[in-house]
C-alpha positions in Angstrom: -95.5 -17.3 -57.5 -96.4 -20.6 -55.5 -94.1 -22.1 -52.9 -94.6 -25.7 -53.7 -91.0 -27.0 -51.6 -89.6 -25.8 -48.6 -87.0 -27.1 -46.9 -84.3 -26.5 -44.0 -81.1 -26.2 -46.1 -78.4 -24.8 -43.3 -77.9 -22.7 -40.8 -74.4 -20.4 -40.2 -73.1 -17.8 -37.6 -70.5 -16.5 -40.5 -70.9 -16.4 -44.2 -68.0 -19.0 -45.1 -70.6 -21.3 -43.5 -73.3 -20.8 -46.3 -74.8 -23.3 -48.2 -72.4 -24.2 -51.1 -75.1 -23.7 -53.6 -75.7 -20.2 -54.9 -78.6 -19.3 -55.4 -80.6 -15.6 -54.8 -81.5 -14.8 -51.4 -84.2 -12.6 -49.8 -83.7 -12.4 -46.6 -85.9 -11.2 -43.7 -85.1 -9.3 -40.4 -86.3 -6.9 -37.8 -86.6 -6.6 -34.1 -87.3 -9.4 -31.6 -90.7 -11.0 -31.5 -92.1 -9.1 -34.7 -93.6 -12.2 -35.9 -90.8 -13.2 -38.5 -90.8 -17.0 -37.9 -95.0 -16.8 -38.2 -94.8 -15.0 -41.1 -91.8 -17.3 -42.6 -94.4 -19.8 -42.0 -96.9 -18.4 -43.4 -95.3 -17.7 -46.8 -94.0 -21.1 -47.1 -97.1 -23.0 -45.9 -95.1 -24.9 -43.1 -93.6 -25.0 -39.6 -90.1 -24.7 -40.7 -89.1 -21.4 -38.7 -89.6 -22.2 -35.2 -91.8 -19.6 -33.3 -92.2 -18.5 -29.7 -93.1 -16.1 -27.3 -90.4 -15.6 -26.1 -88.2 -13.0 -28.0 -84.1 -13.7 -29.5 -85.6 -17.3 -30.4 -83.7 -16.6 -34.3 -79.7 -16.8 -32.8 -78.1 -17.8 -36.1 -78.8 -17.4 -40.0 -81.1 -20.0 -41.2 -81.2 -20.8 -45.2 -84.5 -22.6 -46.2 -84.6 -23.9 -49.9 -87.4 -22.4 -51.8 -88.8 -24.5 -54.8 -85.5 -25.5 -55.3 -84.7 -22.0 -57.0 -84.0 -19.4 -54.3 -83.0 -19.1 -50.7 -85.4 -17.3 -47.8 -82.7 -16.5 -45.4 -83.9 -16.3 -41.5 -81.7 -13.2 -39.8 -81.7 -12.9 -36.0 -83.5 -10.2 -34.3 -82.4 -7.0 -33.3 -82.9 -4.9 -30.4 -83.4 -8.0 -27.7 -83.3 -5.5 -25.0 -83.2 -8.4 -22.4 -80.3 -9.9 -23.5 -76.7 -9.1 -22.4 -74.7 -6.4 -24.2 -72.2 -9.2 -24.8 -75.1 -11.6 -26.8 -76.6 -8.3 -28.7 -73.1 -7.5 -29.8 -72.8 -11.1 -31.0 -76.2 -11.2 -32.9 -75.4 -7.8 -34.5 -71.5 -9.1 -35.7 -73.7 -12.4 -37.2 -76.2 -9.9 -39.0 -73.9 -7.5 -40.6 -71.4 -10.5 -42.1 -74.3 -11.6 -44.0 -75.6 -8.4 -45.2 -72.3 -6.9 -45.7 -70.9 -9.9 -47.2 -73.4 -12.3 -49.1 -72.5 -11.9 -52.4 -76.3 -13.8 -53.2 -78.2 -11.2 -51.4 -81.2 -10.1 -53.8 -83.5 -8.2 -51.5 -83.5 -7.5 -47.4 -87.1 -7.0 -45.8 -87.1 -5.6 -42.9 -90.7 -6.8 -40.8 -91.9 -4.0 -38.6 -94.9 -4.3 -36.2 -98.1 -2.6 -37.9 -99.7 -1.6 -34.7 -96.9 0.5 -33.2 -95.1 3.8 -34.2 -91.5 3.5 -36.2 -88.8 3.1 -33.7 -85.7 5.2 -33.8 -83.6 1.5 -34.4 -85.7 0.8 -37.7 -85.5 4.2 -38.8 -81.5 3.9 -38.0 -81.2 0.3 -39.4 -82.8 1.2 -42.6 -80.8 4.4 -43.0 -77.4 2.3 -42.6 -78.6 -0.4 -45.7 -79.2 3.1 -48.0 -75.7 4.1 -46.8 -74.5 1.2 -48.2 -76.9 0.6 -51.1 -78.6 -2.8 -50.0 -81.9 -3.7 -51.8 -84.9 -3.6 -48.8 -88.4 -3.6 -48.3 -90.7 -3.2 -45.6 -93.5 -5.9 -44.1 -95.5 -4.2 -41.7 -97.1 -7.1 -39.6 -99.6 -8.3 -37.5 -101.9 -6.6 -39.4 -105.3 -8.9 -37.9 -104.8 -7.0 -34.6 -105.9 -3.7 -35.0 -109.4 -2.7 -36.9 -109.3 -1.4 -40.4 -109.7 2.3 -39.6 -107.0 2.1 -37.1 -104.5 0.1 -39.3 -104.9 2.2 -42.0 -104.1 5.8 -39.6 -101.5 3.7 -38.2 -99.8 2.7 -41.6 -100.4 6.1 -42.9 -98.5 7.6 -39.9 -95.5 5.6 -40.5 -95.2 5.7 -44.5 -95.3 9.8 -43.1 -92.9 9.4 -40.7 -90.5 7.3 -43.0 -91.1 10.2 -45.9 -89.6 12.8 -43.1 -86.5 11.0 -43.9 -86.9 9.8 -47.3 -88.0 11.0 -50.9 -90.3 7.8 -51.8 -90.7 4.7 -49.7 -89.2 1.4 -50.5 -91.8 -1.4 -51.1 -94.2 -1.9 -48.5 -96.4 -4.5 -47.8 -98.7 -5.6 -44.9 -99.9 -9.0 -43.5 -101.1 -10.8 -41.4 -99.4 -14.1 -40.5 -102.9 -15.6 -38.7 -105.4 -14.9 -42.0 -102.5 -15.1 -44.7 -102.9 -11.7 -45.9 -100.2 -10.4 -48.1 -98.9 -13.5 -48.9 -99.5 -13.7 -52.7 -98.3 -9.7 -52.4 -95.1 -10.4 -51.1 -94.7 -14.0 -53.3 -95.7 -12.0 -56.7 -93.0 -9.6 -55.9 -90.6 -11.9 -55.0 -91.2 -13.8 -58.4 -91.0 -11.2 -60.7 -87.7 -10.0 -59.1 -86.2 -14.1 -60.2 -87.6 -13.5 -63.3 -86.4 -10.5 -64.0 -83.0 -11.6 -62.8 -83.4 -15.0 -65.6 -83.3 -12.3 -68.3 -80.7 -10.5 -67.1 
């Protein structure tokens, strides 16, 4: 699949503020400054997700229009460590009305940084979308900042560590937001999920 429109559409702190348009929605998340705006960017060829280096930039759900088909849905960070137990409880209500509520929600992937070990709030956050039987995936990023030998013992540690816990792993998929790698990965997956959901 090509992404040949991409546009902002709206964005929403509860999930009566949607767009009005239903469409599917895949939806992208994990902990502050992961790279999810640079790889949002990435997939859709544009500058629509604004990115910075400063973590909790993503405060509110964002719905961008995809080719006029399907919705890639923008979900605030978690784990902003710097930010005020007050803010963090906020972010977390705005994340789990969407998940728990968008009736549209096709597929969750939750981004986790390729160069570090699998932190007990991914392991935790994943565990609570089997409890309650949400579709998800896993993007391990930045994938241009460690060698090949390293990324692939890194990777291979995780999938292990994830398999302590689980009997298979979800999808998985790595990239790189800075030499495009994985993109046509992640879009072919994404497209045969829409079609399959046409002939349904």
């Amino acid at each position: 699949m090509r992404i040949t429109d991409a546009k902002f559409s709206a964005s929403s702190t509860r999930i009566a503020q949607k767009p009005s348009q239903r469409l599917p929605e895949f939806a992208f998340i994990g902990r502050s400054n992961v790279g999810k705006s640079s790889l949002i960017n990435m997939l859709t060829g544009t500058s629509l997700a604004k990115t910075s280096g400063t973590p909790g930039k993503t405060r509110v759900v964002n719905h961008y229009l995809i080719n006029g088909k399907w919705y890639l849905v923008d979900l605030p960070g978690y784990g902003y460590a710097q930010a005020s137990e007050k803010f963090r409880r906020h972010l977390w209500e705005v994340i789990q009305d969407y998940i728990n509520n968008s009736e549209e929600l096709v597929m969750l992937f939750v981004l986790v940084d390729s160069r570090h070990d699998m932190q007990k709030i991914d392991l935790e956050f994943m565990a609570s979308l089997a409890e309650r039987e949400i579709p998800f995936g896993i993007i391990f990023t930045k994938a241009d900042k460690l060698g090949p030998v390293a990324l692939a013992s890194q990777l291979e540690k995780n999938k292990q560590r994830i398999l302590e816990d689980w009997e298979s792993l979800p999808p998985v998929f790595v990239t790189s937001s800075q030499k495009a790698s994985g993109k046509e990965e992640l879009l072919s997956y994404i497209g045969t999920i829409l079609n399959n959901l046409k002939s349904c």
